[in-house]
Structures are given as structure tokens and as C-alpha cells.
C-alpha positions as CSV (number, residue, x, y, z in Angstrom):
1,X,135.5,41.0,127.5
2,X,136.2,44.1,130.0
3,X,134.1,44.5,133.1
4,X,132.4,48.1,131.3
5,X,129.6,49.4,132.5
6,X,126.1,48.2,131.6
7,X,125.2,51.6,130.9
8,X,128.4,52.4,128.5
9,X,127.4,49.1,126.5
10,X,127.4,50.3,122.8
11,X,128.0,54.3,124.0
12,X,130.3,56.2,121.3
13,X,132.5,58.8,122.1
14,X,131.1,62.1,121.5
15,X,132.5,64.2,119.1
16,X,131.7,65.8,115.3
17,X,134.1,64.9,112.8
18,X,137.3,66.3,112.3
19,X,138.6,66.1,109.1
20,X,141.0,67.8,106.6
21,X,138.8,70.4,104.5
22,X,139.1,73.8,103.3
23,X,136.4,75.0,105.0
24,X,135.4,74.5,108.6
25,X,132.2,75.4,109.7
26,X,131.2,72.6,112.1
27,X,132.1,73.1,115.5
28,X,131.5,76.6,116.4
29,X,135.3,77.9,117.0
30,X,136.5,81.2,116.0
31,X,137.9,81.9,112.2
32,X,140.3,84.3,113.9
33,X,143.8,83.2,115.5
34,X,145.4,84.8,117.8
35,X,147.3,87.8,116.5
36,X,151.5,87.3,116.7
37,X,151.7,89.7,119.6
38,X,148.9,88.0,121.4
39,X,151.0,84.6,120.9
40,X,153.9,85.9,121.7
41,X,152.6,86.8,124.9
42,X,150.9,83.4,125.3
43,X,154.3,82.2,124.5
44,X,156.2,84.0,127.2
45,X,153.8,83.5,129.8
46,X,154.5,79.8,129.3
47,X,158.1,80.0,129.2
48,X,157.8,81.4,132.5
49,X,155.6,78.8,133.9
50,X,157.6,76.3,132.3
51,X,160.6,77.1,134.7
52,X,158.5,76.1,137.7
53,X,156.7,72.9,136.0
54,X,158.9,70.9,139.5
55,X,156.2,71.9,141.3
56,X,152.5,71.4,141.2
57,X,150.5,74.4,140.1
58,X,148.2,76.5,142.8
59,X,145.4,74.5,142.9
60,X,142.7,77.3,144.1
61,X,144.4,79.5,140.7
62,X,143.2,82.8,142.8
63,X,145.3,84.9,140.2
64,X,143.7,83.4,137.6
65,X,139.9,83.6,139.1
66,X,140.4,87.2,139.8
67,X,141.4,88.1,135.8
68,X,138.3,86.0,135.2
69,X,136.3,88.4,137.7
70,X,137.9,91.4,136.1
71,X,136.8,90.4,132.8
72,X,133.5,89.5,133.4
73,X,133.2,93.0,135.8
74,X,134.3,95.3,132.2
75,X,132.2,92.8,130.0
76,X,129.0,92.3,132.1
77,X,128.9,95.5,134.3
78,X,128.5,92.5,137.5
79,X,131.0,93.1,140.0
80,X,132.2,89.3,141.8
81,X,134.9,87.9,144.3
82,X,137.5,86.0,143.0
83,X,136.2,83.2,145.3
84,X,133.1,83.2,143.4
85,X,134.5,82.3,140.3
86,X,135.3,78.4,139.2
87,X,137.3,77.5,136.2
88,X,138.6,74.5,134.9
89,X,139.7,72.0,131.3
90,X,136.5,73.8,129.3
91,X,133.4,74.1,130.4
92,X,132.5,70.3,129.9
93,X,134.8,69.6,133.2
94,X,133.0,72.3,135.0
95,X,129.7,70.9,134.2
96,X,131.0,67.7,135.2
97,X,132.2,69.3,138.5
98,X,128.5,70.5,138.5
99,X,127.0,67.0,138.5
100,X,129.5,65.1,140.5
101,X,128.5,68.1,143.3
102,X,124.6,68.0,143.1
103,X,123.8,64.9,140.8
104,X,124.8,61.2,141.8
105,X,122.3,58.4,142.4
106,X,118.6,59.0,143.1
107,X,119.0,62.5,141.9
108,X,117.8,63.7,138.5
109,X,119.1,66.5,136.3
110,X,116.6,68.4,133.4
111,X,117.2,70.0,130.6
112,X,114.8,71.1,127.7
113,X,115.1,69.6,124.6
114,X,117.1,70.3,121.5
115,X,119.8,71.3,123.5
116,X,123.2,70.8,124.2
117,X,124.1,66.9,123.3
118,X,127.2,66.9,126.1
119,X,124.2,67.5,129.0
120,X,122.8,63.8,129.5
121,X,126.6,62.3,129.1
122,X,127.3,64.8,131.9
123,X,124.6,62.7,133.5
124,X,125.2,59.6,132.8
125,X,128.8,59.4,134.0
126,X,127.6,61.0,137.4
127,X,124.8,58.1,137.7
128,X,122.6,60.9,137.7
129,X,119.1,60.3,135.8
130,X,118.6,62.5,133.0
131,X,115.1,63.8,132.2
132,X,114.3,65.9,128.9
133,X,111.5,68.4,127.8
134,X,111.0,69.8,125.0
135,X,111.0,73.6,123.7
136,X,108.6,75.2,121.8
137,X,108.6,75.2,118.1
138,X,110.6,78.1,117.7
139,X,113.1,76.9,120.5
140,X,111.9,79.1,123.4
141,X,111.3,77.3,126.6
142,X,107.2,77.5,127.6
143,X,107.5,78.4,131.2
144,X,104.0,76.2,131.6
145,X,106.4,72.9,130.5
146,X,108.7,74.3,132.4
147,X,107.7,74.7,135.9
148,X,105.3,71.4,135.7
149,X,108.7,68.9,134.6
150,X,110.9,70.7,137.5
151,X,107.5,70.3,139.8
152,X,107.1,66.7,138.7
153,X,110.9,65.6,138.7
154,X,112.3,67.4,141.6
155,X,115.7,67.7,139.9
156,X,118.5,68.4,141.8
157,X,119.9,70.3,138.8
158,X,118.5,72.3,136.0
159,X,121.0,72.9,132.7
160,X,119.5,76.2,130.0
161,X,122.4,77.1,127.2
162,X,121.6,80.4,126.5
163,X,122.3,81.2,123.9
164,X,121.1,77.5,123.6
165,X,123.3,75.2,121.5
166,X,122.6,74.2,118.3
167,X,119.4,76.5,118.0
168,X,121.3,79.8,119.3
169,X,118.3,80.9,120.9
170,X,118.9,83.4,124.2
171,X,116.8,82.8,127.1
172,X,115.1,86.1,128.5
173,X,116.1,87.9,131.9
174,X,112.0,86.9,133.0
175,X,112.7,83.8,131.6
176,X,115.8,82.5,133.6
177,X,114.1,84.4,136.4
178,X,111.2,81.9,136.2
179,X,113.1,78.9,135.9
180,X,115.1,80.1,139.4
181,X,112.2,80.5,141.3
182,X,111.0,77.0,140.5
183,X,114.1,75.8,141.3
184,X,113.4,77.6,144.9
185,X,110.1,75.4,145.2
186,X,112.2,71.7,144.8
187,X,112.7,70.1,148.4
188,X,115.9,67.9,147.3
189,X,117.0,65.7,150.3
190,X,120.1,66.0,152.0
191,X,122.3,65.6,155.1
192,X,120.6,64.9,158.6
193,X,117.3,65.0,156.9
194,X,117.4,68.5,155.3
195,X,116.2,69.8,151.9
196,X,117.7,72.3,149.7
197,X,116.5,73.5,146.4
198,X,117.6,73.1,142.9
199,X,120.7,74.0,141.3
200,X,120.1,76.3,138.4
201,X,123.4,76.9,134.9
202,X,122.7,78.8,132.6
203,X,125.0,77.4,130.7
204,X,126.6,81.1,128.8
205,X,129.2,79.5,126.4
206,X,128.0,81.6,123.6
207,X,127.6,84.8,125.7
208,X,129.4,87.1,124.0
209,X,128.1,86.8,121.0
210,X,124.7,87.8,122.4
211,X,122.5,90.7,120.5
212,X,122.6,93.9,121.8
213,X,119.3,94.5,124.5
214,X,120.1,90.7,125.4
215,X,121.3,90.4,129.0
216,X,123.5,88.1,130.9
217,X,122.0,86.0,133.6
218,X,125.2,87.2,135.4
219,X,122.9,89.8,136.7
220,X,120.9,87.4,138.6
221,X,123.3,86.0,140.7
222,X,122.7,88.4,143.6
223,X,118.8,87.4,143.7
224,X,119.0,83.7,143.3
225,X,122.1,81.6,145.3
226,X,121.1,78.5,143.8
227,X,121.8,79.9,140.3
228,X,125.5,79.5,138.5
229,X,126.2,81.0,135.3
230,X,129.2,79.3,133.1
231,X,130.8,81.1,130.6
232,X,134.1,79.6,128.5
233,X,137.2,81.2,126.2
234,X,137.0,78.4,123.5
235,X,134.0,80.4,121.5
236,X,135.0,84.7,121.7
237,X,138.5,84.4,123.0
238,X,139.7,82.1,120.1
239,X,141.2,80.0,122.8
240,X,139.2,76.2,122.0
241,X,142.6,74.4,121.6
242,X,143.6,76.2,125.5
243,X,140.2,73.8,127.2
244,X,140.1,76.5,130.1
245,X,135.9,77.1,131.1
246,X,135.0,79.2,134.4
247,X,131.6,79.2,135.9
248,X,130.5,82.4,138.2
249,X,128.2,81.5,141.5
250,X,127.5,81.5,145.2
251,X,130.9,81.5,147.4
252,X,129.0,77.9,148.6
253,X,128.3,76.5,145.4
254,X,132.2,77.4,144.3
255,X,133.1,75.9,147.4
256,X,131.4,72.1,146.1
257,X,132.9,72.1,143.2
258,X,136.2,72.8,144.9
259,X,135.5,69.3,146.7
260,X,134.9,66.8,143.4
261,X,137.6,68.3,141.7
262,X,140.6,66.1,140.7
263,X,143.7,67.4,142.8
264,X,145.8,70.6,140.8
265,X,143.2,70.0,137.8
266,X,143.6,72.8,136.0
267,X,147.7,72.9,135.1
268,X,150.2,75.7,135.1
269,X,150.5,76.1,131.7
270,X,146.7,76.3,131.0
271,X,146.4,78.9,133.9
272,X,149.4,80.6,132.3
273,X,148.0,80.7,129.0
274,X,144.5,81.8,130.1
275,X,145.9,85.0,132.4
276,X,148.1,85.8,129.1
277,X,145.0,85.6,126.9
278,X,143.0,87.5,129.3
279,X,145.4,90.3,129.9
280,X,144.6,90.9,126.0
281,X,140.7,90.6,126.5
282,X,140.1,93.8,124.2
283,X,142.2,92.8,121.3
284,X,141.1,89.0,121.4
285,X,137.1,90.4,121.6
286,X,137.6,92.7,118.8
287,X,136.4,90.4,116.2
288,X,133.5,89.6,117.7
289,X,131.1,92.6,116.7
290,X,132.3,91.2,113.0
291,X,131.1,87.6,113.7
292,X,127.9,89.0,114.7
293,X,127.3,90.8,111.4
294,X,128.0,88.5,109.6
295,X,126.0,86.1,111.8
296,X,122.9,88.3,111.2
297,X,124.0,88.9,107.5
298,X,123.9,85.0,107.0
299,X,120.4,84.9,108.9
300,X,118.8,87.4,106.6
301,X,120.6,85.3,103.7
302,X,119.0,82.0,104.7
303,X,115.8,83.7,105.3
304,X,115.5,84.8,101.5
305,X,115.9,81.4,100.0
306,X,113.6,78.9,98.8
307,X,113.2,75.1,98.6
308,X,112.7,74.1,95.2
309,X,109.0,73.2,96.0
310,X,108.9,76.8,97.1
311,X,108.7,76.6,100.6
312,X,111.1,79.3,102.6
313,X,114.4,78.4,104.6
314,X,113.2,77.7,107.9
315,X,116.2,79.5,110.2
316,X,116.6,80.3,113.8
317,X,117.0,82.9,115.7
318,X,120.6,83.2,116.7
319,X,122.2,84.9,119.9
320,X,125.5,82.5,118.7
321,X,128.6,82.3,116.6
322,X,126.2,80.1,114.6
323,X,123.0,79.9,112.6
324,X,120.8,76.6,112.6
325,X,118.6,76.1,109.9
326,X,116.3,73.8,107.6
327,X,114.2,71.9,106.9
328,X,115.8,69.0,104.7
329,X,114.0,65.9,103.5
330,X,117.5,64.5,103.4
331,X,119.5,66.7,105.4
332,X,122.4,64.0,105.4
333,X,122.6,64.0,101.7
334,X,122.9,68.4,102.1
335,X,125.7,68.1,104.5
336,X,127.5,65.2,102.0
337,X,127.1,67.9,99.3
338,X,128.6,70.5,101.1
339,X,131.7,67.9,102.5
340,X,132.3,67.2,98.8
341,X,132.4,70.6,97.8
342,X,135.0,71.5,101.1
343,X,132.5,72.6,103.3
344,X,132.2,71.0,106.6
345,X,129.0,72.2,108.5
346,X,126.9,69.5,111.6
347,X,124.3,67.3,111.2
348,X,122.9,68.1,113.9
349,X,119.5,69.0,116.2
350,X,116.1,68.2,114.9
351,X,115.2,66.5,112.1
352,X,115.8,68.0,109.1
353,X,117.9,70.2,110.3
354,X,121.8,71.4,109.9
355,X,123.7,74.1,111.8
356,X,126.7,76.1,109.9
357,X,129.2,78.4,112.0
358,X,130.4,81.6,111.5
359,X,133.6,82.0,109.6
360,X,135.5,84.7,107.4
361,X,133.9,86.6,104.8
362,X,135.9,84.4,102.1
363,X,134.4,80.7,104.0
364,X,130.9,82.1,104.4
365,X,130.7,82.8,100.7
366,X,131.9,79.3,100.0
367,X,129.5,77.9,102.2
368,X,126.6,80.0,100.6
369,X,127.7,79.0,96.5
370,X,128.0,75.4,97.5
371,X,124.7,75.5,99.8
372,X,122.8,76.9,96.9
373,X,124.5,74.5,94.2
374,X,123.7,71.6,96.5
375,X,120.3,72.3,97.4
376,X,119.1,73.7,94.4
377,X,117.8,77.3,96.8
């Protein structure tokens, strides 16, 4: 027996399965490697860190925070300090960073249901209790719902994927607005008997990949200081095995996070990689206007099929590198189908329901013959 915590009794490690098949369609990454010239240049810039690995990196990574700033100024239009970005090992540690800063006991975090399956594990290992509502049927948030679980729970911190993950749905400008200014209305208590409001991520992991018209909440972050938007370079920049997330926010709220974090978290190499890969922004983002073709493309696919007792594919609305869609009587049984055919897609979100990522031309149509052979569409 070990002394675990009651809470962790009979947890699992999260985590979809990673296993040795032809195609890979189950965890959202990029089809597309880095080119050899983008590598090399990964490769140098880590050669050079290398020489210095003696010393412990520079744990504030200003260099690095303002590429990240640069980036997000040419791909967002919204101008920020360095100081007001954050980055860290993937955007789980920086939601992590989030919760250990304005979660902890007698505090509550929300979120709105299917969503991201990280979010209450983010909770629970802050001791922070998790409450869930739910979306509307076809995955937007209803602002009524909204504004009477923040106004009934008081939550310290409120966590919206947009687009959300697995449904891929973007949240509105008026939408995110909403949510902000019912954050404004939460009295949570702090030091020497003051109250401050809620804590608002949008959590933009996926943002790139958003439809044209479809903004970034980076553009509220003037209006609303309790609002932080992340972002990460696993999804559009190809970079998943790299772990390096960044969040954009209030100089203040930066400045938390900057208190919980572990000393030097984020390492020399990983800072070296990600300046490398950023220097190369336009090249490594190149693919993406493909991804959301085919996206869209596999959307309209989905759309045109029918269930052998002639009810249509049920499918999202996707602002992702990913298309969520249904329903399945036996949805584990589909995604068994597909395995043994050398498809790997996830089981995952509502009942019924499975979610397939985006890959090359040559995967998606392997996906789409052994869908269709499978589930008799």
C-alpha cells in the first residue's frame, strides 16, 4: 500500500492510445513534418544551446516571449509586450500554472460540457472543485446556462476551448464577450478581505485553424484584464513532440503564473527549439490553409452519408484540425473496424460519437473506404 491520495484512488492516466498503425488520425497532430531546412535549423539552434547546457536556462525566456508576441502581432493583428506573454511544457502546464494561481481549496473552476477531458484533471490536482455545464445540442454555449452556473458557483476560473475540443466548435466575439462580463460580476475572496473577479481562458489551441470571419479572443484582451487567451505550437506549427504552450494576458495575471512555476521550467533546448521554429512561422503555417480544405472537404463528405436505416451523418461544425461526428449505436465496435483496417481515429465525446483528424490526402481517403466498408454508409 502507498499513502496515494483518496482522490487519485482508481484514477488512470490520461492519454489515447498510441499504437503502431498506418494511419493516425487520433490525436489531432499535424500530417506534416518539418521540412529538412526547418530541422536543420531546429538542429543548429540546439547545438548551440547545447554548448551552454552548464548553466541553467533564463528562467523569464524574454527572447523567447517576444518571438511569441511577434508571431501572434503578424498572425492576429493584436500588438502585446513580451511580459504579457507566458509559455511553458504545452499548454497542459500552462493551464496547470493557471489553476495552481487562481484555483486551490474552496475555489471552484467551470467549464461547459463536452469539452476538453484534461480540464477537471487540471482541477483535481490543484484541489480545486470542478463544476460542469452542458452546451447546447449543437455544441454552442447558451449564454442563459451560462451566466446562471458562473452566478451560482462563483468560480474563481472559467476554461472555453475555442475552437472547443473534440466538437471543434468556435465560440463567437459576443459570445466570449458575455462570458467576461460575467466573470466581472463574481466577488471571489482574497487577501485582507478583498474580492476580485473571475479568471476567464479561452483556451485557443486550435486557433489557427479557425474559418475565415472567425476572430481570435486575442482581441479582447484590452477590454477585459481578467481574460487570458492560450494558444500552443503542437497543433499548426507541427511541433507536438517540442511540448512548448504560451498563454497571452494581463502583465498581473503573467506575473501569477510566474509565482507557481517550477524554477527554469521551461529548458534551453525547448526554448531553443521553439525560437528556431518560430523564426520559420511562415513556412511551418503554410500547410495549414490545406488542412482546412480538406477539413471542410471531409465535413461536406460526412454530411452526404447515410446510416443504413437512412438516417444522415450527424457531424459538427469544425473551426479545428478535426471533424467530430456520429451517431453510432456501437461507436466502439466503428472505431475497432477502422483499428483493424489501420485506421486509428478517438472514441471520444458524447455518446455515440467518434472524432477523426485531419491528415494527408492519401490517409483521409483511407479513413473514408474503411469508414464506409465498416459502417455500411
Amino acid at each position: 500500500m502507498l499513502p496515494l491520495r483518496p482522490e487519485l484512488a482508481g484514477s488512470e492516466p490520461y492519454g489515447a492510445p498510441q499504437l503502431d498503425v498506418p494511419v493516425l488520425l487520433n490525436v489531432n497532430e499535424n500530417p506534416y513534418a518539418p521540412s529538412p531546412r526547418v530541422a536543420a535549423s531546429i538542429a543548429d539552434a540546439v547545438h548551440a544551446a547545447a554548448s551552454g547546457l552548464n548553466r541553467y536556462p533564463d528562467r523569464d525566456f524574454l527572447a523567447l516571449r517576444t518571438d511569441l508576441a511577434a508571431y501572434l502581432g503578424a498572425e492576429s493583428g493584436v500588438a502585446l509586450a513580451p511580459d504579457r506573454l507566458w509559455a511553458a511544457n504545452g499548454s497542459n502546464e500552462i493551464m496547470l500554472h493557471v489553476l495552481q494561481a487562481f484555483g486551490g481549496p474552496g475555489r471552484t473552476a467551470v467549464s461547459f460540457a463536452p469539452t476538453y477531458s484534461m480540464y477537471p484533471e487540471y482541477a483535481r490536482d490543484t484541489h480545486t472543485a470542478w463544476v460542469v455545464g452542458r452546451r447546447a445540442e449543437d455544441f454552442t454555449l447558451d449564454l442563459a446556462h451560462v451566466r446562471e452556473v458562473i452566478a451560482r458557483e462563483q468560480p474563481s476560473v472559467i476554461l472555453l476551448a475555442s475552437p472547443n475540443n473534440p466538437t471543434g466548435t468556435a465560440l463567437p466575439a459576443a459570445t466570449v464577450e458575455a462570458v467576461c462580463e460575467a466573470a466581472l460580476s463574481v466577488r471571489v475572496p482574497v487577501a485582507d478581505g478583498e474580492e476580485a473577479p473571475a479568471v476567464v481562458v479561452v483556451d485557443e489551441a486550435y486557433g489557427e485553424f479557425r474559418r475565415a470571419g472567425t476572430p481570435s479572443a486575442l482581441e479582447l484582451l484590452e477590454r477585459y484584464p481578467n481574460l487570458a487567451v492560450a494558444r500552443t505550437m503542437s497543433k499548426a506549427f507541427a511541433l507536438a513532440g517540442a511540448r512548448v504552450g504560451y498563454l497571452a494576458a494581463s502583465r498581473e495575471l503573467v506575473d501569477a503564473l510566474r509565482v507557481v512555476r517550477l524554477p527554469y521550467h521551461l529548458s534551453a533546448v525547448t526554448q531553443a527549439v521553439a525560437r528556431a521554429a518560430l523564426g520559420h512561422s511562415a513556412e511551418l503555417l503554410a500547410r495549414v490553409s490545406e488542412l482546412r480544405e480538406r477539413r471542410d472537404a471531409t465535413v461536406a463528405w460526412l454530411r452526404s452519408l447515410r446510416h443504413p436505416d437512412g438516417r444522415p451523418v450527424e457531424v459538427a461544425d469544425s473551426d479545428a484540425n478535426f471533424v467530430l461526428f456520429g451517431t453510432f449505436a456501437d461507436r466502439h465496435a466503428v472505431w475497432e473496424g477502422l483499428l483493424e483496417r489501420g485506421v486509428l481515429i478517438r472514441e471520444t465525446g458524447p455518446d455515440g460519437w467518434l472524432r477523426v483528424s485531419i491528415g494527408t490526402g492519401e490517409e483521409m481517403r483511407a479513413f473514408e473506404e474503411a469508414l464506409v466498408e465498416v459502417a455500411g454508409l
